[in-house]
C-alpha positions as CSV (number, residue, x, y, z in Angstrom):
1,X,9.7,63.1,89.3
2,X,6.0,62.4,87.9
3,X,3.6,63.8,90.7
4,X,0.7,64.9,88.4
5,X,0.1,66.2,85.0
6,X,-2.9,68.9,83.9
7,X,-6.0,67.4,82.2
8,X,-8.0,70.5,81.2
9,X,-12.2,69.6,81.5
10,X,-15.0,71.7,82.9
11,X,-16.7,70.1,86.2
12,X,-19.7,69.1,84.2
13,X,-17.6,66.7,82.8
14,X,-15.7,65.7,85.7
15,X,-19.5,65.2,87.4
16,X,-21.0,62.9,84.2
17,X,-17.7,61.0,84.2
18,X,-18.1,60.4,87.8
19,X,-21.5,58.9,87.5
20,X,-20.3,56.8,84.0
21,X,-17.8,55.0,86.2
22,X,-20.0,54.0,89.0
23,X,-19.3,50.2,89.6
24,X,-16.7,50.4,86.6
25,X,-12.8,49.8,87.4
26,X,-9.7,50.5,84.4
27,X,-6.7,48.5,85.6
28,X,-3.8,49.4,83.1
29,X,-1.0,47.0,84.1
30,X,2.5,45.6,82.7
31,X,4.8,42.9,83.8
32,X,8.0,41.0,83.3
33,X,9.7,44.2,81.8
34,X,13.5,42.9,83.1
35,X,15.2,45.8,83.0
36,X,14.1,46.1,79.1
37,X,14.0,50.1,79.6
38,X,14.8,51.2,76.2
39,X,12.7,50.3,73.0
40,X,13.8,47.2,70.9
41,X,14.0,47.6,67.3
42,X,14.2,43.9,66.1
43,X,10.6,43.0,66.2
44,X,9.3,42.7,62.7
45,X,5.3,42.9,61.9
46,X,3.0,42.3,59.0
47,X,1.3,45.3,58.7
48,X,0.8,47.0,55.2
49,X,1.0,43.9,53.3
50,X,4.8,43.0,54.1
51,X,7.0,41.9,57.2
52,X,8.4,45.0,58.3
53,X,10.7,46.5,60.9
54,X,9.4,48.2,64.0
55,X,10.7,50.0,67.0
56,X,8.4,48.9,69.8
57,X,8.0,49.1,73.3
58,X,10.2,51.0,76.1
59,X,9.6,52.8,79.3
60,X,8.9,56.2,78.2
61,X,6.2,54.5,75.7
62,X,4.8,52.7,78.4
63,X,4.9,56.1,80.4
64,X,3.5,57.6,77.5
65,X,0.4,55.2,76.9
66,X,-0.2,55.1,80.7
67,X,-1.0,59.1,81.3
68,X,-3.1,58.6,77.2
69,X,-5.2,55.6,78.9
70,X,-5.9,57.6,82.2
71,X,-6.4,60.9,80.9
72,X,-9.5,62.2,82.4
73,X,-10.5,58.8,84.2
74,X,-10.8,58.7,88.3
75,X,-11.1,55.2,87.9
76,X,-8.2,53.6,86.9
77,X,-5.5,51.3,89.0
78,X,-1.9,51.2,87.5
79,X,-0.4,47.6,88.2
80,X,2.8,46.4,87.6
81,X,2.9,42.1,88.3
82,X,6.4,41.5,88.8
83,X,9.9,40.7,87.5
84,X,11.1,44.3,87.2
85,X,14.7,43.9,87.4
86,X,17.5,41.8,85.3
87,X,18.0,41.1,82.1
88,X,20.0,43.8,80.8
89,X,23.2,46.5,80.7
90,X,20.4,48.5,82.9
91,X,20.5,46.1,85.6
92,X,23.8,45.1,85.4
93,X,25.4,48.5,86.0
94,X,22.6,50.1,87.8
95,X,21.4,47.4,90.1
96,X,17.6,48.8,89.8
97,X,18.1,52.2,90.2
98,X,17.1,53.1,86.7
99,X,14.3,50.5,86.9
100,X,13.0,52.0,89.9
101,X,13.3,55.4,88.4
102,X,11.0,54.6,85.2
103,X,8.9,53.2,87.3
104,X,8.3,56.4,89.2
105,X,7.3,57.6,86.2
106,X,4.5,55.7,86.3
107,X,3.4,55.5,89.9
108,X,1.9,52.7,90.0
109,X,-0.7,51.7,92.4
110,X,1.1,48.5,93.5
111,X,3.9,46.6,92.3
112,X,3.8,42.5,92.9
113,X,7.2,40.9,93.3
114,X,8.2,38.2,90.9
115,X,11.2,35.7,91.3
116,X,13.4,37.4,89.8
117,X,13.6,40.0,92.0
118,X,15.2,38.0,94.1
119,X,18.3,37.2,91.7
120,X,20.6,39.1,94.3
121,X,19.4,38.0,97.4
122,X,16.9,39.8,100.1
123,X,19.6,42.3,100.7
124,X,20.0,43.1,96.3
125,X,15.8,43.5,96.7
126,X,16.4,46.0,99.3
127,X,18.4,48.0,97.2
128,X,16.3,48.1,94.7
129,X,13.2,48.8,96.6
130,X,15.3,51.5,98.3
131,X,15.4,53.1,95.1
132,X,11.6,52.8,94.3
133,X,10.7,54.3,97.6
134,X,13.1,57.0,96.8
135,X,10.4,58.3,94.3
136,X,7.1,60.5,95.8
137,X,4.9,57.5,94.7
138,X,5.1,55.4,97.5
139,X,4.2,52.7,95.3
140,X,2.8,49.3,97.7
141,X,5.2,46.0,97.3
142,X,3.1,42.8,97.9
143,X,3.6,39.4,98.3
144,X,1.4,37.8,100.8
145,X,3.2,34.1,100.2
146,X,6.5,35.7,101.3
147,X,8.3,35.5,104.7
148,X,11.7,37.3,105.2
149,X,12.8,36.1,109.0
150,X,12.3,39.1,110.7
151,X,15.6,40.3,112.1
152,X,17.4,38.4,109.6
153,X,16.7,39.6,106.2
154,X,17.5,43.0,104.5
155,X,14.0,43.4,104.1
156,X,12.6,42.5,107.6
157,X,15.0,44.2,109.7
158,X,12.6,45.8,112.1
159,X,8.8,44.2,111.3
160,X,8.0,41.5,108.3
161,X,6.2,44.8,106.4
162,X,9.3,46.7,106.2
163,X,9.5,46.7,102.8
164,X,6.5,44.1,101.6
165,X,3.0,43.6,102.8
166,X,0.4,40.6,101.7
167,X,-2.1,43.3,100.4
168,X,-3.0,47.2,99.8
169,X,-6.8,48.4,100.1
170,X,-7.5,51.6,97.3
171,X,-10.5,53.7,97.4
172,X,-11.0,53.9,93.6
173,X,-14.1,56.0,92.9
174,X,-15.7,55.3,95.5
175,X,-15.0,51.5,95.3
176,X,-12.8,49.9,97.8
177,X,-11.1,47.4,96.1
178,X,-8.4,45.0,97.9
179,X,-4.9,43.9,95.8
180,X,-3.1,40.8,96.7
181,X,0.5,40.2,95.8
182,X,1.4,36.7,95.2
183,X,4.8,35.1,93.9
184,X,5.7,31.7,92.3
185,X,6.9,29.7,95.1
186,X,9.4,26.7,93.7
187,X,10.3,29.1,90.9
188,X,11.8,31.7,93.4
189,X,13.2,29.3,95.8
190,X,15.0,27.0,93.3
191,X,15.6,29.6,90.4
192,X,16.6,32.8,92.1
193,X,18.6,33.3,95.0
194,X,16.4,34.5,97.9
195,X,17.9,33.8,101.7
196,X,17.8,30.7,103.0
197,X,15.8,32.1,105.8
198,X,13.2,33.5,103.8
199,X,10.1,31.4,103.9
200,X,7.6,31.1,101.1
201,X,4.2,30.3,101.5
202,X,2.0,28.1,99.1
203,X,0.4,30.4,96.5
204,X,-3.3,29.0,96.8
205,X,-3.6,28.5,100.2
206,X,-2.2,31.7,100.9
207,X,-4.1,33.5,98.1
208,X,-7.8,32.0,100.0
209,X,-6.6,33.3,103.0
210,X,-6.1,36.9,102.0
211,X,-9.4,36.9,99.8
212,X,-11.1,35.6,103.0
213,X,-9.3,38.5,105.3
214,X,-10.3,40.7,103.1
215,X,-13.8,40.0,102.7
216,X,-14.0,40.0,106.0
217,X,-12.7,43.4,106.4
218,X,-15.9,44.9,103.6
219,X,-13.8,44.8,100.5
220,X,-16.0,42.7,97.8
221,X,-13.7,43.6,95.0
222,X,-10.6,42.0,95.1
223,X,-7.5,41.7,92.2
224,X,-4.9,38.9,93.0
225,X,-1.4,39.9,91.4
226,X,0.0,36.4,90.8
227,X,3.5,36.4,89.7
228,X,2.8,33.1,89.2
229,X,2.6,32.0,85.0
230,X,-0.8,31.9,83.0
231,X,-1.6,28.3,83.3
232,X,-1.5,28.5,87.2
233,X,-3.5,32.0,87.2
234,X,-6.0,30.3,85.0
235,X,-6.4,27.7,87.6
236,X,-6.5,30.3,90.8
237,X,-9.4,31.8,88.9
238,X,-11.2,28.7,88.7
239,X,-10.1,27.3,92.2
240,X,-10.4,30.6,94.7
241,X,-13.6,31.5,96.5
242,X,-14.0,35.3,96.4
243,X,-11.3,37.2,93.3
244,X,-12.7,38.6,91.0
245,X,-9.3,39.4,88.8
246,X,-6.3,38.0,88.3
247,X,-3.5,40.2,87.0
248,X,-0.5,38.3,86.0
249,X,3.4,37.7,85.1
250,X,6.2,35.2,84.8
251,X,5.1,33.1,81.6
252,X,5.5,36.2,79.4
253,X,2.5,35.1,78.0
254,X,1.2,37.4,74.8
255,X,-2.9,37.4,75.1
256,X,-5.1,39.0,72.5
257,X,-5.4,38.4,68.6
258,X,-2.2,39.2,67.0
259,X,-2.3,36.3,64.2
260,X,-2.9,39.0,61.4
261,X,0.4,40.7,62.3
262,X,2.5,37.4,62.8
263,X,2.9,37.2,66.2
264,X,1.2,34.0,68.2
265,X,-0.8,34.7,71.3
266,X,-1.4,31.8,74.0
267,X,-5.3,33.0,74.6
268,X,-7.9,36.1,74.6
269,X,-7.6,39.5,76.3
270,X,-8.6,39.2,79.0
271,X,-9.2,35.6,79.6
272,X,-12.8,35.3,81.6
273,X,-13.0,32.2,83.2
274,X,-15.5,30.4,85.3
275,X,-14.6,30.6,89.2
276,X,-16.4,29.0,92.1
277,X,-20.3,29.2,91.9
278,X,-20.0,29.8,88.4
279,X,-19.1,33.5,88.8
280,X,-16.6,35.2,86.2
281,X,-13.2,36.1,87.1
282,X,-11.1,38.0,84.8
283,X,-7.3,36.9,83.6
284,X,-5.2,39.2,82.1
285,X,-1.6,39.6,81.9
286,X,0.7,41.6,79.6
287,X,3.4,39.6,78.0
288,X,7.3,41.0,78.3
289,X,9.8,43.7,78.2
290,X,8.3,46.7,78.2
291,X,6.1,46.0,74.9
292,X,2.5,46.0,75.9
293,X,0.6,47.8,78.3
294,X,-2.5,45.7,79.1
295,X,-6.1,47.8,79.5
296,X,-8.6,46.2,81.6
297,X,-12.1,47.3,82.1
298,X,-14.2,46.0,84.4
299,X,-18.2,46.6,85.3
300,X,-19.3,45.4,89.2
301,X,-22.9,44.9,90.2
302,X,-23.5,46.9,93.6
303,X,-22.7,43.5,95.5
304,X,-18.9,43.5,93.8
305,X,-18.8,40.6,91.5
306,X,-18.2,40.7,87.9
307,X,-21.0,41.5,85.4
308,X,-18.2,42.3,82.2
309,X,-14.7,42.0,81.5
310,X,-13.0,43.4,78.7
311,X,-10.2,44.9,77.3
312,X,-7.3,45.8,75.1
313,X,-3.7,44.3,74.7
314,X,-1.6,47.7,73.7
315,X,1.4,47.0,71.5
316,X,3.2,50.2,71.1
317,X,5.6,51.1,68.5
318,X,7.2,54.3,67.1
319,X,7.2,56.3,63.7
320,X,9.7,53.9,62.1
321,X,8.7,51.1,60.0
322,X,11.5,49.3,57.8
323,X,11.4,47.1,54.7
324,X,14.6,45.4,52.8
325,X,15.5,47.4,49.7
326,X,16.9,46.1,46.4
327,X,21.1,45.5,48.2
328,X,19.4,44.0,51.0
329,X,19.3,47.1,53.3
330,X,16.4,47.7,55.8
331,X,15.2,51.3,54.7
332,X,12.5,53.6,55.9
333,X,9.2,52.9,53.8
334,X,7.9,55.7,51.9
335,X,4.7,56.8,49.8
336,X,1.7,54.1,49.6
337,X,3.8,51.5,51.8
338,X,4.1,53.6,54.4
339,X,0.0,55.3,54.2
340,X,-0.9,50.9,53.7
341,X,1.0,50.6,57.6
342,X,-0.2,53.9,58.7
343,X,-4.2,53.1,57.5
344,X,-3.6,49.2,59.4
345,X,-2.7,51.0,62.6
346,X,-5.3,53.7,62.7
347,X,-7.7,50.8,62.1
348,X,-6.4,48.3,64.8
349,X,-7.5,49.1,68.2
350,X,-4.0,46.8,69.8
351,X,-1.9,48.7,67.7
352,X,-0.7,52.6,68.3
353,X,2.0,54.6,67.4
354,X,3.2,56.1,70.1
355,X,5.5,59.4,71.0
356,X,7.7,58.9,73.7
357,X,7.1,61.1,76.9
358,X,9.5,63.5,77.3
359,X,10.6,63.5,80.7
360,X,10.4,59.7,81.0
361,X,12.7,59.7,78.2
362,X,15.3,62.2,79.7
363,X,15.3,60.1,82.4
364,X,16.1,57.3,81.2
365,X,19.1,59.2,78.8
366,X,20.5,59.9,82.3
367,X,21.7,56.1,82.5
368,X,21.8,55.5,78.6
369,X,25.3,57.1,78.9
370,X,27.1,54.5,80.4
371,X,25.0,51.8,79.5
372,X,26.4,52.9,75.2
373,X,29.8,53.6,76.4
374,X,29.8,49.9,77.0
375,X,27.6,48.1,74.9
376,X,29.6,50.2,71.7
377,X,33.0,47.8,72.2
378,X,33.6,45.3,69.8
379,X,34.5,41.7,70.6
380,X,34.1,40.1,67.2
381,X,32.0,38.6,64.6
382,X,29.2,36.2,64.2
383,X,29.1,34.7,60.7
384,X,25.7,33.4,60.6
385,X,22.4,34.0,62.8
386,X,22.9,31.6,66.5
387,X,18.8,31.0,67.9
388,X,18.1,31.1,71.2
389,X,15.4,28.3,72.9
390,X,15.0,26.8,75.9
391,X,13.5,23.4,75.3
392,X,14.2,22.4,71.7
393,X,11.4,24.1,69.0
394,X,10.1,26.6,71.4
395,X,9.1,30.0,70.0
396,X,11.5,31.8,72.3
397,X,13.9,33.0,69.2
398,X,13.1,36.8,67.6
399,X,15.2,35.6,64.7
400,X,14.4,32.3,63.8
401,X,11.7,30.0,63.7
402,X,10.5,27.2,65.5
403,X,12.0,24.8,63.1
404,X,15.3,25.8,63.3
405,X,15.6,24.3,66.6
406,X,12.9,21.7,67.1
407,X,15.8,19.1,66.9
408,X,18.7,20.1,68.7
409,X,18.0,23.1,70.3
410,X,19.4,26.3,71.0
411,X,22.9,27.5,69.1
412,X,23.9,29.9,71.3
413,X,23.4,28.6,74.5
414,X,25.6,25.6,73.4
415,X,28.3,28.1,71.9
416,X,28.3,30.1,75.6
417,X,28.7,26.1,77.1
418,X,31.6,25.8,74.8
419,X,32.7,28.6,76.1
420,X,32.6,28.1,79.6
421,X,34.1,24.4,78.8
422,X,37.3,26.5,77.1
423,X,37.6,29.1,79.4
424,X,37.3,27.5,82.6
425,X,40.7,25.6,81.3
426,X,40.9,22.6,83.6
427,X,36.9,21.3,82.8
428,X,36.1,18.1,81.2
429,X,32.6,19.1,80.7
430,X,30.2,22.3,81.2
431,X,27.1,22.5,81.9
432,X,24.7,25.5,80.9
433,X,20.9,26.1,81.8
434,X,19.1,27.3,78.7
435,X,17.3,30.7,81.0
436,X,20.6,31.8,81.8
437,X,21.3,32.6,78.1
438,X,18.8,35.6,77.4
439,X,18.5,36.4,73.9
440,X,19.4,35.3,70.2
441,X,22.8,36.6,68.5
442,X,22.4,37.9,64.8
443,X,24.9,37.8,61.8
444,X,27.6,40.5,62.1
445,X,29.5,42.4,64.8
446,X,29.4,41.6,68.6
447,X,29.7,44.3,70.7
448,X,30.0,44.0,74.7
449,X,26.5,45.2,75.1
450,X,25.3,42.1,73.2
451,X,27.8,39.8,75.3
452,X,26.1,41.4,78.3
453,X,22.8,40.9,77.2
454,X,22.8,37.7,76.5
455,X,24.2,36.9,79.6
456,X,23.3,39.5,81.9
457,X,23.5,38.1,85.5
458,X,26.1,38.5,88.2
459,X,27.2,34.8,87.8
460,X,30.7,33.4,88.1
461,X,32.0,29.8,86.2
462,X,32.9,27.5,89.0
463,X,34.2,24.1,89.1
464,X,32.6,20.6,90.6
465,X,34.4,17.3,90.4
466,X,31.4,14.5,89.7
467,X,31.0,10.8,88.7
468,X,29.3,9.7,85.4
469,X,25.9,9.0,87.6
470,X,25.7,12.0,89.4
471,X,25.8,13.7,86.2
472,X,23.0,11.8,84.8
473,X,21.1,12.4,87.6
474,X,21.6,15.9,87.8
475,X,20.6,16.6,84.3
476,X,17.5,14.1,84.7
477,X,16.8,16.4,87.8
478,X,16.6,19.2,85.6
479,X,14.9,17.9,82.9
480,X,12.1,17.2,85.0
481,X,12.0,20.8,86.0
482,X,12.1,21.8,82.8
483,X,8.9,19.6,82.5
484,X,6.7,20.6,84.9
485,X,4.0,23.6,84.7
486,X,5.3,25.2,88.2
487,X,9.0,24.5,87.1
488,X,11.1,26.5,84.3
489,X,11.7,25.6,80.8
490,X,15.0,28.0,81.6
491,X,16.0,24.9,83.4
492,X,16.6,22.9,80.0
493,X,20.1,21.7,80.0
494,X,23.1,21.9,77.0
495,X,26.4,20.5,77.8
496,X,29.7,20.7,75.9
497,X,31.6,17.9,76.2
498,X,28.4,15.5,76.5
499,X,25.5,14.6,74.3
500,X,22.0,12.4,74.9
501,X,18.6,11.7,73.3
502,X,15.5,13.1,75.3
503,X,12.2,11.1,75.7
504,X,10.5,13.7,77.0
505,X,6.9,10.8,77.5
506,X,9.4,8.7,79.6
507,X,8.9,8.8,83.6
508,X,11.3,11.2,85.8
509,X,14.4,9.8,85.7
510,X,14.4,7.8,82.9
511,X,14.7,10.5,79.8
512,X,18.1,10.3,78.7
513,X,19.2,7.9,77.1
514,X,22.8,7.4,74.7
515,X,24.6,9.8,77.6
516,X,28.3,10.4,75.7
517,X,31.3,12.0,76.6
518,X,33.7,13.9,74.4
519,X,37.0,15.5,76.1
520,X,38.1,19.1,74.8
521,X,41.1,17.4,73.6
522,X,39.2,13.9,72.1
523,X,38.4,13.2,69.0
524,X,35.5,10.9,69.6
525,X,32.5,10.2,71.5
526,X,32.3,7.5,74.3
527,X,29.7,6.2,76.7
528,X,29.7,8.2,79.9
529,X,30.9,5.9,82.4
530,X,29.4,6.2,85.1
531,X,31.6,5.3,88.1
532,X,34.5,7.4,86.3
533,X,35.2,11.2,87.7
534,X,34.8,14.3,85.4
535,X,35.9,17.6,86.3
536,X,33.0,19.7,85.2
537,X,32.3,23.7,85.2
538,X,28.8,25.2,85.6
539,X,28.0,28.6,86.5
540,X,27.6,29.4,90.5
541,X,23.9,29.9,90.1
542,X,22.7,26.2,89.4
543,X,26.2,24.8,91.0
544,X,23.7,26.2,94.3
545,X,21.0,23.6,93.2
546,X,18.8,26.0,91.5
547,X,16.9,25.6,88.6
548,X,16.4,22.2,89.6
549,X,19.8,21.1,89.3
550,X,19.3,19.2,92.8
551,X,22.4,16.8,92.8
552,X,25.0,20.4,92.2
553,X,24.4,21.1,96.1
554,X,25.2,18.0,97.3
555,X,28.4,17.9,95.2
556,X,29.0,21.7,96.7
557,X,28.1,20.9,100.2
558,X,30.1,17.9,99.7
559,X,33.5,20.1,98.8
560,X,34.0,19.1,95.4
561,X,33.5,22.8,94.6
562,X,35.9,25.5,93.4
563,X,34.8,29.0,92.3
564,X,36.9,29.9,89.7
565,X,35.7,33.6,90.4
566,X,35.4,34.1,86.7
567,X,32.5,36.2,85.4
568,X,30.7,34.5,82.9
569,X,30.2,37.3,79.9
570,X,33.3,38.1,80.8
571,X,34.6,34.8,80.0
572,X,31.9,34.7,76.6
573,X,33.7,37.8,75.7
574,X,37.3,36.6,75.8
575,X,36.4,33.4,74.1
576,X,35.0,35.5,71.5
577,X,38.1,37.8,71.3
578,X,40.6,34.9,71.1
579,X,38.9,33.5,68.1
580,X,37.7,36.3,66.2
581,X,34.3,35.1,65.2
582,X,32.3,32.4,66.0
583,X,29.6,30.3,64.5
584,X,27.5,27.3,64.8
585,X,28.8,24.3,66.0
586,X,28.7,21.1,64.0
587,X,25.4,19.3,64.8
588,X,27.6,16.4,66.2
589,X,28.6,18.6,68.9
590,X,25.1,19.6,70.4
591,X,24.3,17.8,73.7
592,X,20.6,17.3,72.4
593,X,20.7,14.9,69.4
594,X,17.0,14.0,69.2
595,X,13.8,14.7,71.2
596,X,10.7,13.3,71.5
597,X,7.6,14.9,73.3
């Protein structure tokens, strides 16, 4: 357990550092890690001249480039926006406890829930903020827009601030500055799986109200944590009388200028934008699983508002950088490659190599154990690379580019419908929503780790009898989700056993159009008719009407509902095994056969 570490300087120092820092606030913050605790080593950069191979990112880094960016400092909040938890072997086996234990690490100053933290009910968020609390940090949990029923939940067993509270007031040298936690409301409610009890609160309203509490109580410096996606934080900047920074999650939106190194960012670090009576609030957020950590200064006037904002975006990577050789191997560069990559790091602020920290890492070795034991097992092989997106042409895929599925969309989450379509046995049709399918599958071998990661949650296939036109509607339903800024691309739909064209510039309701059937055992396509019954197979979590899938409850509430009980990787995996390897489908077969936007 992290409770301090020695910074050797003189009080002279400590005394003209005090007085440097009057009015001046570091916030060093992260968010949307998901359970990503170890460092990935696909990401490939342009640095020295050429694409090349880097290990980037991962807790201990993030531990590492905390204590390097506070060293000294008596000034500096540590923020962590939300979406912790679920998206990997980590979560899957551990159920938090290693995320809460990296995050200890840390300490930070206040950790904002996100929606995904509600994947496993109130009761699965207990757990996991059991573990956090288990720590000495005593790390604040905030989400002002959210209501457990006292009584009811897991988390409000005695008093609604059992486990969460709308805000936490720090004394940071001398400032008193006031944090509000706020999460995305329809995101949460119809994407994850809180209680049905639980009561969420809209996030503007209820992000006024705190500001205005808060001024109130003599805090004139005032951060909202909004779990809540860019483009909405943008617009709480502009729209909220009071904030003076917004730190932010959910869109897993890269800020900063990362052209030169091939990677495409959605705005500036930070972002300042004009608030109510044209005074600057500061937007910031730090993209996604564990690879940046975001550094945020800030200069007050003595009556709190914002004189500056600025900052740096920090990608961390490791002393490993990879280049093809002559057979086609990636290889460790050497000589004047490798002094071209070192001299573009040492002269890019954003970029750093970065050494691990060592007790962060043995930490997390403690649960890397298990977590190799089962990612090692091989299923099978994939002959050729299957993309991930969510709505067709997205930039979601580490392995392909945007083109490769602008017209039909993602491969693998229409392999993994295919999947649930065979495995489920008795289904017509399945139904997949493009967030539940996490990542991109390469070329080669596929272990159970990558089976797991790719579809990570606690899900089960289960099984809905429906008529032609409560299908349509159902996929129109979440189509429109998929649409909206406060919905989720993750709600995009791919089908096996159907196929449609999108008009994504058509009203609600009216964007697909050719709607086809094709039975696992036909060898042609038909019109879906409409007043026919299918048997279709989804997975439990939008069969609940999440994700926008509306039209699912009412079949389930209606009994035309069966759990099959089987786990979805699980059933990935043993359609994997029974063939051997697995590939692209033919393009017939993809449920999107042409989009317009």
């Amino acid at each position: 357990m992290r409770f301090f570490k020695a910074i050797p300087f003189i009080f002279s120092a400590i005394l003209m550092n005090g007085i440097a820092q009057a009015n001046e606030l570091t916030i060093l913050h992260i968010n949307d890690h998901h359970s990503h605790l170890r460092a990935d080593g696909r990401m490939s950069l342009n640095i020295g001249g050429d694409n090349t191979r880097v290990r980037s990112g991962g807790f201990p880094a993030i531990v590492s480039t905390f204590d390097k960016l506070s060293a000294g400092k008596n000034n500096v909040l540590k923020l962590h926006a939300g979406d912790a938890v679920s998206g990997s072997l980590f979560f899957t086996l551990f159920k938090g406890e290693a995320d809460a234990a990296l995050m200890n690490e840390v300490c930070f100053d206040a950790f904002a829930l996100g929606n995904h933290e509600f994947n496993e009910g109130d009761s699965g968020l207990a757990k996991f903020l059991d573990f956090l609390k288990a720590g000495e940090c005593n790390t604040p949990v905030l989400a002002a827009n959210v209501k457990p029923e006292v009584g009811v939940s897991a988390l409000t067993l005695k008093s609604e601030t059992d486990y969460i509270q709308p805000y936490t007031i720090i004394d940071v040298a001398g400032m008193k500055v006031g944090i509000i936690g706020i999460d995305i409301v329809r995101k949460t409610k119809m994407s994850s799986s809180p209680d049905e009890t639980t009561r969420f609160l809209d996030e503007a309203e209820t992000s006024q109200k705190m500001v205005n509490e808060l001024k109130q109580a003599g805090v004139n410096r005032i951060i909202i944590m909004a779990h809540y996606g860019y483009e909405n934080e943008l617009k709480l900047a502009a729209t909220i009388d009071g904030v003076d920074v917004i730190i932010g999650g959910d869109s897993h939106t890269l800020l900063g200028d990362f052209e030169d190194i091939g990677l495409n960012s959605a705005g500036p670090y930070p972002t300042i934008v004009q608030g109510v009576g044209g005074k600057s609030v500061c937007v910031a957020t730090a993209w996604q699983y564990s690879q940046i950590v975001g550094e945020l200064n800030i200069s007050f006037n003595d009556a709190g508002e914002v004189e500056s904002c600025s900052g740096l975006p920090h990608l961390m990577v490791a002393d490993s950088f990879k280049r093809k050789n002559d057979e086609g191997d990636r290889v460790e560069i050497e000589g004047a490659d490798r002094d071209a990559v070192y001299a573009q790091i040492k002269a890019d602020p954003k970029l750093s190599i970065i050494e691990e920290d060592a007790q962060a890492a043995s930490v997390l070795a403690s649960f890397n154990e298990k977590v190799e034991e089962m990612q090692a097992i091989k299923v099978g092989i994939v002959t050729e690379n299957l993309c991930l997106a969510r709505i067709p042409g997205d930039t979601r895929s580490k392995i392909c580019a945007p083109e490769d599925t602008e017209s039909k969309g993602s491969d693998i989450s229409m392999l993994v419908a295919h999947a649930f379509r065979e495995m489920a046995k008795a289904s017509d049709i399945a139904i997949q929503n493009g967030g539940g399918v996490r990542t991109d599958i390469a070329q080669g071998d596929l272990t159970m780790g990558d089976a797991y990661k790719l579809l990570p949650f606690a899900n089960t296939l289960v099984e809905m009898d429906m008529t032609g036109a409560e299908i349509k509607t159902v996929l129109e339903e979440a189509l429109d989700y998929a649409l909206q800024p406060d919905g989720s691309t993750g709600a995009y739909p791919y089908a096996a056993g159907l196929r449609w064209r999108v008009d994504a510039t058509k009203p609600a309701g009216q964007r697909l159009s050719n709607m086809e059937f094709k039975g696992r055992n036909d060898s042609s396509w038909t019109p879906l008719d409409s007043a026919a019954t299918y048997k279709l197979v989804t997975n439990n979590y939008i069969a609940a009407g999440r994700d926008g899938y509306l039209t699912f409850k009412t079949v389930k509430n209606d009994g035309r509902y069966l759990d099959t009980y089987l786990d979805y990787a699980q059933s990935f995996v043993d359609y994997v095994r029974e063939r051997g390897s697995v590939s692209k489908l033919p393009e017939s077969e993809y449920s999107t056969q042409a989009i317009t936007k």
